[in-house]
LOPAFI-350357 format. One record per residue (C-alpha): x, y, z; residue in one letter; residue number from 1. Coordinates in steps of 0.2 Angstrom, whole numbers, plus 5000, padded with zeros to 4 digits. Each point is the difference from the previous one (the first is absolute). Layout:
<kolzas>
+------+------+------+------+------+
!    X !    Y !    Z ! resn ! resi !
+------+------+------+------+------+
!    X !    Y !    Z !    A !  NUM !
...
+------+------+------+------+------+
</kolzas>
This chain:
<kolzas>
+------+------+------+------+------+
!    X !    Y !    Z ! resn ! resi !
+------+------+------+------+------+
! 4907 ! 5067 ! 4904 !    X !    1 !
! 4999 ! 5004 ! 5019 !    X !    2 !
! 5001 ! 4982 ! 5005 !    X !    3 !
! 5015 ! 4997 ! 4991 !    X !    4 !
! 5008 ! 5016 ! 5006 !    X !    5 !
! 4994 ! 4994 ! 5019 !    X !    6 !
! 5009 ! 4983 ! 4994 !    X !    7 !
! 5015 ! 5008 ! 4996 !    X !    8 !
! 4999 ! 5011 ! 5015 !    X !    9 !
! 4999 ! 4986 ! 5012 !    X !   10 !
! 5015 ! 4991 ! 4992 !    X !   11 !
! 5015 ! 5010 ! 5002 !    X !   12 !
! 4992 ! 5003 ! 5020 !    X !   13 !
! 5011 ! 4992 ! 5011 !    X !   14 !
! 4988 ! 4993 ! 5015 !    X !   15 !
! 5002 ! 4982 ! 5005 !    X !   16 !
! 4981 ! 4999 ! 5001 !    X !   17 !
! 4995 ! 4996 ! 4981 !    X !   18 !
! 4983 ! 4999 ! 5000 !    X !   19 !
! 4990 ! 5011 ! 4990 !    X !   20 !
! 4981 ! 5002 ! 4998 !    X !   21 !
! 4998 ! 5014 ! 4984 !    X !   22 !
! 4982 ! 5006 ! 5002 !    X !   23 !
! 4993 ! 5010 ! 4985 !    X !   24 !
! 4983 ! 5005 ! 4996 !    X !   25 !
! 5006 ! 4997 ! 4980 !    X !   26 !
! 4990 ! 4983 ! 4996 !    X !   27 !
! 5005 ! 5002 ! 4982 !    X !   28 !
! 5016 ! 4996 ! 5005 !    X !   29 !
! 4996 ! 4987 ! 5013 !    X !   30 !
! 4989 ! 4990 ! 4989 !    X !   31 !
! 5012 ! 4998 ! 4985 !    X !   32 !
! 5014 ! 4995 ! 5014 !    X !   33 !
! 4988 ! 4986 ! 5006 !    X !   34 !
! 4996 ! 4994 ! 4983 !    X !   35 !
! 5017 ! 4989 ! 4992 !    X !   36 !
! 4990 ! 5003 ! 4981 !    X !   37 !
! 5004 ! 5019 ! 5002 !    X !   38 !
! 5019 ! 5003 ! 4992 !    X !   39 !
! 4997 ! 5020 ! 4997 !    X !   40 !
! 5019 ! 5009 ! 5002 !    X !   41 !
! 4998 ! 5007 ! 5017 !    X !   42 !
! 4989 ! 4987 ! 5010 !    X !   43 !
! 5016 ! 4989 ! 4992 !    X !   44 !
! 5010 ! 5012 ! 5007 !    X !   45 !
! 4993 ! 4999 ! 5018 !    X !   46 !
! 4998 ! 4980 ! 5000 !    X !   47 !
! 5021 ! 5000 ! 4994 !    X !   48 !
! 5003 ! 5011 ! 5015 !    X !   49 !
! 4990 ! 4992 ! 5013 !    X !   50 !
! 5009 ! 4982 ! 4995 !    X !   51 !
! 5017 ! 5010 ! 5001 !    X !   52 !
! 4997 ! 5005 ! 5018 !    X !   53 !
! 4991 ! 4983 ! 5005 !    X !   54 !
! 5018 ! 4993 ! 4994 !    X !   55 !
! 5007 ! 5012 ! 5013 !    X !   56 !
! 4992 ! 4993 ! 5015 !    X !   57 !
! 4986 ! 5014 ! 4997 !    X !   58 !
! 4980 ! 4995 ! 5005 !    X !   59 !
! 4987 ! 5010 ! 4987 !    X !   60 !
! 4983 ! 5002 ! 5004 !    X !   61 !
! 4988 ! 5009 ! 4993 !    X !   62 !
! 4984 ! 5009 ! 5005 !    X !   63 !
! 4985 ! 5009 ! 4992 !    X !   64 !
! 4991 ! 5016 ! 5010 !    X !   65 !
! 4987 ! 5010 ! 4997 !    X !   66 !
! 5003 ! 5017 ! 4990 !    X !   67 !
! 4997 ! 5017 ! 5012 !    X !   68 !
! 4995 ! 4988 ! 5015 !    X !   69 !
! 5009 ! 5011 ! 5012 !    X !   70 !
! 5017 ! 4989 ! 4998 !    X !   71 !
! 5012 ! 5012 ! 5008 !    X !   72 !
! 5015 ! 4992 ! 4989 !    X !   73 !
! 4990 ! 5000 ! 4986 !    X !   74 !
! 4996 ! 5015 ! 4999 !    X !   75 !
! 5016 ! 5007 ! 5004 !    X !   76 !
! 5006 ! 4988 ! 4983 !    X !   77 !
! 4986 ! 5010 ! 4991 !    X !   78 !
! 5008 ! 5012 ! 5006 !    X !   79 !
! 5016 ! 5000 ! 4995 !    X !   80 !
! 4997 ! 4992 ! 4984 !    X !   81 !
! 4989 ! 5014 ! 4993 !    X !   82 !
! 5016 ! 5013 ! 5006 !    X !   83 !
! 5011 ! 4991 ! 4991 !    X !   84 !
! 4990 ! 4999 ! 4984 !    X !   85 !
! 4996 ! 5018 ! 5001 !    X !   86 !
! 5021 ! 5005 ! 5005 !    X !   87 !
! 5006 ! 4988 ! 4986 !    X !   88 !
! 5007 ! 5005 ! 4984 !    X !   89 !
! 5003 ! 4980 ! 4996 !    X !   90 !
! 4989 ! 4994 ! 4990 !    X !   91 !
! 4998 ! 4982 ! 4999 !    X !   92 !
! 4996 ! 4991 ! 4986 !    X !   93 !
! 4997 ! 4983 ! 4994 !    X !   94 !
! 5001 ! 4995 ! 4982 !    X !   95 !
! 4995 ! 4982 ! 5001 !    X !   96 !
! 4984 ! 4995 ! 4995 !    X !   97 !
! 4990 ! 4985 ! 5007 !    X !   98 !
! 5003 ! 4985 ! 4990 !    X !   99 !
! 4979 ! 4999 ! 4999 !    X !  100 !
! 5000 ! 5017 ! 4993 !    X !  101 !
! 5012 ! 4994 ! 4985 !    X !  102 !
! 4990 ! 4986 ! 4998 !    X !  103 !
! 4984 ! 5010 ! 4997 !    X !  104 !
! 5008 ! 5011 ! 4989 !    X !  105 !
! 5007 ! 4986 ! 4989 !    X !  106 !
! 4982 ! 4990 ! 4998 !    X !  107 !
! 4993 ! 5019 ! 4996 !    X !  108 !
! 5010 ! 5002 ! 4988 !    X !  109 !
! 4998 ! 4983 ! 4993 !    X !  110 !
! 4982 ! 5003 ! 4999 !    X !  111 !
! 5001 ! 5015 ! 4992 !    X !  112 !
! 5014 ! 4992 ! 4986 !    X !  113 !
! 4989 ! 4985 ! 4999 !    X !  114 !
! 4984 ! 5009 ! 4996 !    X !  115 !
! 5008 ! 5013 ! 4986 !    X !  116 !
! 5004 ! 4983 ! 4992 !    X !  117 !
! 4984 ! 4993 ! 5004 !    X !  118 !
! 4992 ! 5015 ! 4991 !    X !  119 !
! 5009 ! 5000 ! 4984 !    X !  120 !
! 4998 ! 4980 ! 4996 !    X !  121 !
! 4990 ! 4994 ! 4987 !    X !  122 !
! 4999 ! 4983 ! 5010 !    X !  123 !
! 4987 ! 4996 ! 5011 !    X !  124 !
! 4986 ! 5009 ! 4997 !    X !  125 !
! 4989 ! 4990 ! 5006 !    X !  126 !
! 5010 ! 4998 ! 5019 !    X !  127 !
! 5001 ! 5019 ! 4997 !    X !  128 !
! 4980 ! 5003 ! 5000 !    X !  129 !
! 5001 ! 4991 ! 5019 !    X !  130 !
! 5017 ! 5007 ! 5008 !    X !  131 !
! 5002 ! 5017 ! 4990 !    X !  132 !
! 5009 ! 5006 ! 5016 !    X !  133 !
! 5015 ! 4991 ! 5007 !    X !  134 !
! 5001 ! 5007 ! 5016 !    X !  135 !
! 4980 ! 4994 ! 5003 !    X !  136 !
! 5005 ! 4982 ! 4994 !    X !  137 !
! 5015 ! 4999 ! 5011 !    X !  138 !
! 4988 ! 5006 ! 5015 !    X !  139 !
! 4987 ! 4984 ! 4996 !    X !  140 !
! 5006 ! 4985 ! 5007 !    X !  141 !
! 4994 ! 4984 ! 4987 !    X !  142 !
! 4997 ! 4984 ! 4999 !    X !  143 !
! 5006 ! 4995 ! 4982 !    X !  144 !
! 4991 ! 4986 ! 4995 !    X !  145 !
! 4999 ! 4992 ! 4981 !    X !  146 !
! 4984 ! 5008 ! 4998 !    X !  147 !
! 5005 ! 5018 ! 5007 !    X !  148 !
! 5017 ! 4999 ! 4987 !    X !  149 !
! 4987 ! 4994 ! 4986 !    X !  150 !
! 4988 ! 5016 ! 5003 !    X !  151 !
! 5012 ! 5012 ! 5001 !    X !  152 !
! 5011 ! 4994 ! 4989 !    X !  153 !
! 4989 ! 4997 ! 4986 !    X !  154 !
! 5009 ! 4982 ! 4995 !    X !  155 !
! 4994 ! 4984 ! 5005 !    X !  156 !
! 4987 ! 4987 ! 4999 !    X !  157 !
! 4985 ! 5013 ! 4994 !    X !  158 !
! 4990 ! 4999 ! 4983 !    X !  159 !
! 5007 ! 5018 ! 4997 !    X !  160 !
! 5017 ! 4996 ! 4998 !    X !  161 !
! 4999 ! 4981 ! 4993 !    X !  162 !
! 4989 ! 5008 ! 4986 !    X !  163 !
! 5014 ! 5013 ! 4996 !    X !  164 !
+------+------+------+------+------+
</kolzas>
């Protein structure tokens, strides 16, 4: 959130100089904005910006520095970050959730709905006696072979079942 205030700070300065180098000591936020995989609302947010300024004739760089290393502008952001939190009656909130969160949440629940159903069938007893659990088959990664499908299964090519 800093660094997208700083963005917006810098923008509306009227210098002829526009080169900026944003230093933080936040690498939660620098990592995500290095890595083009990472679409989370804010770090969006901050890419968006930092296009809209380099359209403007604006040079962004940006820096990583060391927390409490005796940065005299950094810790006068500290600072002023941690008066502002404290003197602030807005609250800000954020009510989008991560797609990966949403995603997790859907296979949990399919898991769940899968094995309620897995438990009341009167199919598959004998698939039952080696995956009773979903979640535990879903962890095991297989190699599904004729042979594993006729063991588990209890169909196939085995006396057993050709005598029935």
């Amino acid at each position: 959130m800093a660094i997208l205030k700083a963005l917006e700070n810098l923008q509306i300065l009227e210098v002829n100089d526009r080169t900026a180098l944003i230093s933080t000591d936040s690498r939660i936020t620098l990592e995500p904005l290095r890595n083009r995989k990472d679409h989370t609302y804010l770090i969006e947010k901050i890419r968006k910006k930092v296009i809209e300024m380099e359209s403007q004739n604006w040079k962004i760089e940006f820096n990583w520095i060391k927390a409490h290393a005796g940065h005299h502008r950094n810790e006068l952001a500290d600072q002023t970050a941690k008066e502002a939190a404290i003197n602030s009656d807005i609250n800000e909130c954020y009510t989008r959730i991560p797609k990966s969160t949403v995603r997790q949440e859907l296979r949990d629940y399919s898991t769940t709905k899968w094995q309620s159903k897995w438990d009341i069938t009167t199919k598959g007893a004998i698939t039952k006696t080696f995956f009773p659990k979903i979640a535990d088959r879903l962890k095991l990664k297989i190699n599904v072979t004729p042979n594993f499908t006729t063991m588990v299964t209890g169909h196939g090519n085995i006396k057993s079942y050709l005598f029935k």
